[in-house]
N, CA and C of each residue as an Amber inpcrd file, in Angstrom:
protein
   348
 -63.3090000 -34.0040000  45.7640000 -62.3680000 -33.4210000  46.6670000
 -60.9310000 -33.6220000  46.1820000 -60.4360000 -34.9940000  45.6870000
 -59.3410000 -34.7760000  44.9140000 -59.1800000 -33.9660000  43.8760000
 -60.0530000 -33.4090000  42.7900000 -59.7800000 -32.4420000  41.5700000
 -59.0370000 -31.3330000  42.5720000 -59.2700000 -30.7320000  43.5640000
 -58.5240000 -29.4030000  43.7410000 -57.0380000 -29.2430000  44.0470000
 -56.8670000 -30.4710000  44.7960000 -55.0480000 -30.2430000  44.6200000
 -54.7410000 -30.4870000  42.8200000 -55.0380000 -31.0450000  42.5470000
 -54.9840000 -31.5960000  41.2060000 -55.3330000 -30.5360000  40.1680000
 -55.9100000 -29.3700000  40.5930000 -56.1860000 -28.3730000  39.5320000
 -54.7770000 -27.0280000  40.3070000 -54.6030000 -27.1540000  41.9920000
 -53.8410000 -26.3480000  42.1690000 -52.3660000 -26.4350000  41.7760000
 -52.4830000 -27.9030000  41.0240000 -50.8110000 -28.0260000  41.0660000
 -50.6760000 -27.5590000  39.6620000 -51.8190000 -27.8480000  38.6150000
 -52.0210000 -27.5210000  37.3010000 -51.7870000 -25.8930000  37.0620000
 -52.3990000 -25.6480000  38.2320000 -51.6000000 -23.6540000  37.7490000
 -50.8090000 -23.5860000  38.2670000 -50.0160000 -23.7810000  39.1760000
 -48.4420000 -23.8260000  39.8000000 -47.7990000 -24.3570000  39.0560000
 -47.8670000 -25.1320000  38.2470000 -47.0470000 -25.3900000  37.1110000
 -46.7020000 -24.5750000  35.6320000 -48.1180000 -24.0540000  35.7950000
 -47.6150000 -23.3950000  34.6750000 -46.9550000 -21.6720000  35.2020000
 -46.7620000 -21.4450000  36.3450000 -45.2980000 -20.5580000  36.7370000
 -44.0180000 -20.9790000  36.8410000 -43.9000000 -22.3880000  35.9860000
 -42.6740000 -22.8020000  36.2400000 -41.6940000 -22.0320000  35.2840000
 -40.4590000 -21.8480000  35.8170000 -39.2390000 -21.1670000  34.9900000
 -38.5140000 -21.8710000  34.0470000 -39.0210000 -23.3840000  33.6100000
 -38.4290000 -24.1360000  32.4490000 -39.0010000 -23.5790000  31.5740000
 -37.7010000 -23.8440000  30.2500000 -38.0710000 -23.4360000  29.0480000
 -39.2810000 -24.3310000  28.4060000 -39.9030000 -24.2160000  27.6900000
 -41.4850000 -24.6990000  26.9940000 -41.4920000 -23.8490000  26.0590000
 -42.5710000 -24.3490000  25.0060000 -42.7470000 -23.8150000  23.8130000
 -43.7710000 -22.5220000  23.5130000 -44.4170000 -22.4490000  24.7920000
 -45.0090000 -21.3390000  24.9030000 -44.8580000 -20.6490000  26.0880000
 -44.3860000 -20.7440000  26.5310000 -43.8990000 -19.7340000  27.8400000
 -45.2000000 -19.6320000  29.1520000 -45.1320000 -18.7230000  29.8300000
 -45.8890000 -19.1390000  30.7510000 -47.4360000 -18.5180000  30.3300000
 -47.8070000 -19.2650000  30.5100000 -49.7220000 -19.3090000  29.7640000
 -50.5740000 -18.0750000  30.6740000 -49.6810000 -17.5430000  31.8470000
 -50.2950000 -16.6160000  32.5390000 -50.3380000 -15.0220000  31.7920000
 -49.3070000 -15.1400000  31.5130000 -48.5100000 -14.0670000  30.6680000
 -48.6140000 -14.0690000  28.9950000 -49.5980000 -14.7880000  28.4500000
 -50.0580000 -14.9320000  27.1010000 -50.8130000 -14.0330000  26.5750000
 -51.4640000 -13.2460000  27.4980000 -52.3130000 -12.2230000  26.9440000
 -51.6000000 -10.8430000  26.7590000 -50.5710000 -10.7750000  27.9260000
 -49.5210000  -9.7040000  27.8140000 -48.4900000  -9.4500000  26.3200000
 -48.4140000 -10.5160000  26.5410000 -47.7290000 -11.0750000  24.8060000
 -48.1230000 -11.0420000  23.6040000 -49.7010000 -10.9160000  23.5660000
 -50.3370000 -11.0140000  22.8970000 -50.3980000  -9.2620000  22.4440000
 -50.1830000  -8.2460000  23.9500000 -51.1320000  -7.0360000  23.5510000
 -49.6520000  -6.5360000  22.5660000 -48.4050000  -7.0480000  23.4220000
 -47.0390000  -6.4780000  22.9850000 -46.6390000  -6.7720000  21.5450000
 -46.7970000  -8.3830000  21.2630000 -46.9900000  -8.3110000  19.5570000
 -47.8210000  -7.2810000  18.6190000 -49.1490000  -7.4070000  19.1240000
 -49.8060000  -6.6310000  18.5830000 -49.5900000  -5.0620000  18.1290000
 -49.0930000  -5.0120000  19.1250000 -48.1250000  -3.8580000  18.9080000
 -46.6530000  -3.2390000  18.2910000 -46.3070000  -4.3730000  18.3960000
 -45.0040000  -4.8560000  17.4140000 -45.1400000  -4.9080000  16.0970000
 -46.2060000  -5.6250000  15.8390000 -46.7150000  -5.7310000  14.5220000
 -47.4440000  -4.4510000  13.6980000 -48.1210000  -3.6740000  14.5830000
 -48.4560000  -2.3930000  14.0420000 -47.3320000  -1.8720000  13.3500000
 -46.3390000  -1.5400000  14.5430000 -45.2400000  -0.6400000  14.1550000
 -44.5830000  -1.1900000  13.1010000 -44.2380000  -2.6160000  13.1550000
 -43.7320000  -2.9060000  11.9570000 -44.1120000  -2.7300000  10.6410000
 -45.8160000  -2.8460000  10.5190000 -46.7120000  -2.4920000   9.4080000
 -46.4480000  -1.0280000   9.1540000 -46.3130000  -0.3750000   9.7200000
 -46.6210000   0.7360000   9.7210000 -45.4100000   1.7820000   8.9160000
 -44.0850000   0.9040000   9.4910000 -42.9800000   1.3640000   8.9060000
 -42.6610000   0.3340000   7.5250000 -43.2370000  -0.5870000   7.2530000
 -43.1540000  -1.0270000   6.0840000 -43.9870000  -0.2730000   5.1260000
 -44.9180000   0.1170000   5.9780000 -45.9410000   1.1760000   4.0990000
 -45.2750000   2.3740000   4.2120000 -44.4550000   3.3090000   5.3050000
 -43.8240000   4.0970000   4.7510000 -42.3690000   3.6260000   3.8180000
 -41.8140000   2.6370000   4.0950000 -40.7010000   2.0380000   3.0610000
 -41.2580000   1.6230000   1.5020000 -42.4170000   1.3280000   1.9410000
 -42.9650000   1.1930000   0.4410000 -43.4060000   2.5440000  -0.4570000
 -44.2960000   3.3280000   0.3850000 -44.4000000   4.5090000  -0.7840000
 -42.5630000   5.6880000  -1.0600000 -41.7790000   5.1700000   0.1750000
 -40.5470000   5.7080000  -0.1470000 -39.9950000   4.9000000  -1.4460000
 -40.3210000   3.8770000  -1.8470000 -39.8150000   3.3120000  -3.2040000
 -40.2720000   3.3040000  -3.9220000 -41.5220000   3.6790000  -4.0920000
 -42.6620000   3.5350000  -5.0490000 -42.4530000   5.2220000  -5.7720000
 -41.6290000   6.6220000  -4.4290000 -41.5270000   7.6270000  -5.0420000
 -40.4230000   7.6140000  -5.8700000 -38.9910000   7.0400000  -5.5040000
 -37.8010000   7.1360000  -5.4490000 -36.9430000   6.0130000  -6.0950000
 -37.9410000   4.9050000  -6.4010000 -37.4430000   3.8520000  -7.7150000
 -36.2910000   4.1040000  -8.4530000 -36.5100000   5.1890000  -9.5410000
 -34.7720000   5.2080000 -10.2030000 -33.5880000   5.6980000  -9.6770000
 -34.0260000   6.4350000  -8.1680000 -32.5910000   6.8570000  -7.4410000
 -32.1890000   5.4070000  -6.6790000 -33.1180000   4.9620000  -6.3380000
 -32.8080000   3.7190000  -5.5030000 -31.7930000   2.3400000  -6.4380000
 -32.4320000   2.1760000  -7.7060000 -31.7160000   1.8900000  -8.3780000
 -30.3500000   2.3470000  -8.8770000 -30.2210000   3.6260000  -8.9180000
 -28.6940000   4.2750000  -9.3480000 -27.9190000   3.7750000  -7.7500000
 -28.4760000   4.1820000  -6.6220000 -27.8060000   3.8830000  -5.2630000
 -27.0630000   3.0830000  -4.9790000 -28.1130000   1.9500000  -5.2810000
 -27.6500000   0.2920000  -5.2860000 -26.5500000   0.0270000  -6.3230000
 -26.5140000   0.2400000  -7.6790000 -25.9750000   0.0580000  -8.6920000
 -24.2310000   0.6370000  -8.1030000 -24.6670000   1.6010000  -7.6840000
 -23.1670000   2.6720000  -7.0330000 -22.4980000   2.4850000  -6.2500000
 -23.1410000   1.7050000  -5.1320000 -23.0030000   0.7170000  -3.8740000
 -23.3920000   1.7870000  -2.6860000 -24.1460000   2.8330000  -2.7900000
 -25.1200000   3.2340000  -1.7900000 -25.2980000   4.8730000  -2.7550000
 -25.7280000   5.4630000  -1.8050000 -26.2320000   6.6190000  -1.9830000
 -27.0750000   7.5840000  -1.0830000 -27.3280000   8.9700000  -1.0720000
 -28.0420000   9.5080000   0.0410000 -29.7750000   9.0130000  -0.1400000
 -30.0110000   8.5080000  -1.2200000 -31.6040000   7.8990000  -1.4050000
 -31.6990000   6.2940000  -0.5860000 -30.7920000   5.5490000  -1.2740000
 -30.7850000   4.4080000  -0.1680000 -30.5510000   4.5870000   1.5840000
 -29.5410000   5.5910000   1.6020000 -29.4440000   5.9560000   3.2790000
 -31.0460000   6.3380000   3.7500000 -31.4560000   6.8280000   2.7090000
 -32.8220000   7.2110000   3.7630000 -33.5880000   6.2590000   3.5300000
 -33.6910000   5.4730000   2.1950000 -34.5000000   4.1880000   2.6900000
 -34.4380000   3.3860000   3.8330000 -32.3380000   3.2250000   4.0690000
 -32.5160000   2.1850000   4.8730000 -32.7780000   3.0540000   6.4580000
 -32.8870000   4.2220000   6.3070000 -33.1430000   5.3620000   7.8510000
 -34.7970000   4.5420000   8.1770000 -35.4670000   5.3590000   6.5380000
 -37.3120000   4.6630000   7.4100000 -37.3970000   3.3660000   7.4160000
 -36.6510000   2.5330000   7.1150000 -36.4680000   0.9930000   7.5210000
 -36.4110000   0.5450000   9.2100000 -35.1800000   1.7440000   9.4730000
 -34.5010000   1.1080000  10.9550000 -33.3690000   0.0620000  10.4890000
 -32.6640000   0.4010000   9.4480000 -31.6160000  -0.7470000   9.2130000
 -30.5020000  -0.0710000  10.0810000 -29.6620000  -1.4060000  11.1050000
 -28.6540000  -0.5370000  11.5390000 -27.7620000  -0.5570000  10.6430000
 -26.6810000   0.7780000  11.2890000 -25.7130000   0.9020000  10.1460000
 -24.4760000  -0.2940000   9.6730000 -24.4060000  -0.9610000  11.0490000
 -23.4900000  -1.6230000  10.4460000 -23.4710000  -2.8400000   9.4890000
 -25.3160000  -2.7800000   9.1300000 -25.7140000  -3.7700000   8.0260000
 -26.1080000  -3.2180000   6.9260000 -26.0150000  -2.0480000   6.7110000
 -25.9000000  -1.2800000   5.1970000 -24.9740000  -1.8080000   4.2780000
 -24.1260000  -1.7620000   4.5390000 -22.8900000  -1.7610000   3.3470000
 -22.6950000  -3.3540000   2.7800000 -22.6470000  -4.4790000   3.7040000
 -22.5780000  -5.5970000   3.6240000 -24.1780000  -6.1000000   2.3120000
 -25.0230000  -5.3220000   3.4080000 -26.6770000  -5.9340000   2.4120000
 -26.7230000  -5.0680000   1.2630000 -26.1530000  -3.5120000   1.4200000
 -25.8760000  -2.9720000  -0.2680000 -25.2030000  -4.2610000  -1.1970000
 -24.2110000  -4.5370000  -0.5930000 -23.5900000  -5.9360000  -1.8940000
 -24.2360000  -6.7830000  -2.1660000 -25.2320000  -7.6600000  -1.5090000
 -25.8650000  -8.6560000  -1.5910000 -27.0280000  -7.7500000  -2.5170000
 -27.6660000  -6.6170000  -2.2110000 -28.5120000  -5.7010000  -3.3690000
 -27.6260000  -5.9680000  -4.2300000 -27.0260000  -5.7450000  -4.7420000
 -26.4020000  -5.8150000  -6.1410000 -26.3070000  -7.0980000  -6.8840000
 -26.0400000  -7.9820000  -6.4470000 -26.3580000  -9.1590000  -7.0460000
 -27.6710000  -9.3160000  -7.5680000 -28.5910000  -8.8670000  -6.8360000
 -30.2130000  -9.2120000  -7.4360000 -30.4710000  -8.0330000  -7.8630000
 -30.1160000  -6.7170000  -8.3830000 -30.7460000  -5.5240000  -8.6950000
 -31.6810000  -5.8960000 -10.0820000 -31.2800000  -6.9400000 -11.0600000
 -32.0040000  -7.1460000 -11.8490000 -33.4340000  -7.4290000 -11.6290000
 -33.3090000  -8.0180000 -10.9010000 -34.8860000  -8.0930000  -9.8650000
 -35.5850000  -6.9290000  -9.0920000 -34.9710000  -6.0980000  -8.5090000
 -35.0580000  -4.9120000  -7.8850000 -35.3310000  -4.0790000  -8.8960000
 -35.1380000  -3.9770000 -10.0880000 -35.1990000  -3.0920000 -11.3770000
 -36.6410000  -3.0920000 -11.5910000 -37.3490000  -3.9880000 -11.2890000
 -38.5260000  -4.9930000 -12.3570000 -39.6000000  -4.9850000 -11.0700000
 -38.8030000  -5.2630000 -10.0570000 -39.6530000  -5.5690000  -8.7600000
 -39.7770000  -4.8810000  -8.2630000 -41.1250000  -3.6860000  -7.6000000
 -40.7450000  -2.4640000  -6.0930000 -40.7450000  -3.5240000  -4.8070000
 -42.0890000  -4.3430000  -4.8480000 -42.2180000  -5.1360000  -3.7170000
 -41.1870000  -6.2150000  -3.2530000 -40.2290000  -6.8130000  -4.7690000
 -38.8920000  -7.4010000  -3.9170000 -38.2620000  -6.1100000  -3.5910000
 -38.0250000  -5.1500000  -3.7040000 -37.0540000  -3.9690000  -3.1970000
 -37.8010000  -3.7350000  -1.8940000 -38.7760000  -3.6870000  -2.0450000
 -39.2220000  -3.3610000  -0.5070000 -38.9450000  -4.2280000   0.3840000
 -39.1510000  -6.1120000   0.2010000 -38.6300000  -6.8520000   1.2480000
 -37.2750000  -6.9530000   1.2920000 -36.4380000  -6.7310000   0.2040000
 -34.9290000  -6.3020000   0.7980000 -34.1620000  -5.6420000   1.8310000
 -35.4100000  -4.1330000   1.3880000 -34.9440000  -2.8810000   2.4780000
 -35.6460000  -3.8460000   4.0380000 -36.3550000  -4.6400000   4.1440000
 -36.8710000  -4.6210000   5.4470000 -36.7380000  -5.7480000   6.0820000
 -36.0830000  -6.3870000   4.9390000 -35.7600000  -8.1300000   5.6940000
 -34.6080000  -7.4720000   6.5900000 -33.6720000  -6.7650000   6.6670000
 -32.3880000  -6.2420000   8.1640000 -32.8750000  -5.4280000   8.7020000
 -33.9440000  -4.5930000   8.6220000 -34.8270000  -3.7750000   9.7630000
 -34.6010000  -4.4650000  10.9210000 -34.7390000  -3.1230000  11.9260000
 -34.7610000  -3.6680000  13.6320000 -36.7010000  -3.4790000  13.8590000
C-alpha cells in the first residue's frame, strides 16, 4: 500500500519544469519521432550537397579560390547556408582549399558544417 504514493510522486516528478539532462521522459517519444525526422531531412539534403560536388568539383574550386561564385551560391542554396554566413565561411574555405582540391567529402562537410 505504500508503493502507490511512492510510484505517484515518481511520475509527477517527472512533469517537473526543472532543467535535467533529458527533459521530460513523457515527451521522449515525441522527440524521438521529431529527430527522426530531422535527421532524414538533414540526410537527405546532405546527399543532394554531395552529388552537387561530386558534379561541379572544378567550378567549386575556381568559386572558392575567387572568394565565391554562382556554383558555390548554389551549393551553399542546397545546403540551407544562411546568407549572412557565406562570405565569412568562403574565407575560412580558402585557407583549406588545398584540402578541398584533393577532398569532395571534406568539401562536402564544409558546405554543411553552417547549414540550418
Amino acid at each position: 500500500m505504500r508503493k502507490y504514493p511512492f510510484v505517484f510522486l515518481t511520475l509527477l516528478s517527472a512533469c517537473s519544469t526543472e532543467a535535467n539532462h533529458i527533459g521530460n521522459p513523457l515527451l521522449l517519444p515525441i522527440h524521438a519521432v521529431g529527430n527522426a525526422v530531422s535527421n532524414a531531412t538533414y540526410g537527405q539534403r546532405r546527399g543532394q550537397v554531395e552529388v552537387f560536388v561530386k558534379t561541379n568539383h572544378p567550378a567549386l574550386i575556381t568559386d572558392i579560390r575567387a572568394g565565391g561564385g554562382v556554383t558555390l551560391t548554389e551549393a551553399f542554396d542546397i545546403a540551407n547556408v544562411p546568407p549572412a554566413a557565406r562570405a565569412p565561411h568562403t574565407l575560412q574555405m580558402q585557407s583549406d582549399l588545398a584540402l578541398y582540391t584533393n577532398n569532395l567529402g571534406a568539401l562536402v562537410v564544409a558546405i554543411m558544417v553552417v547549414s540550418n
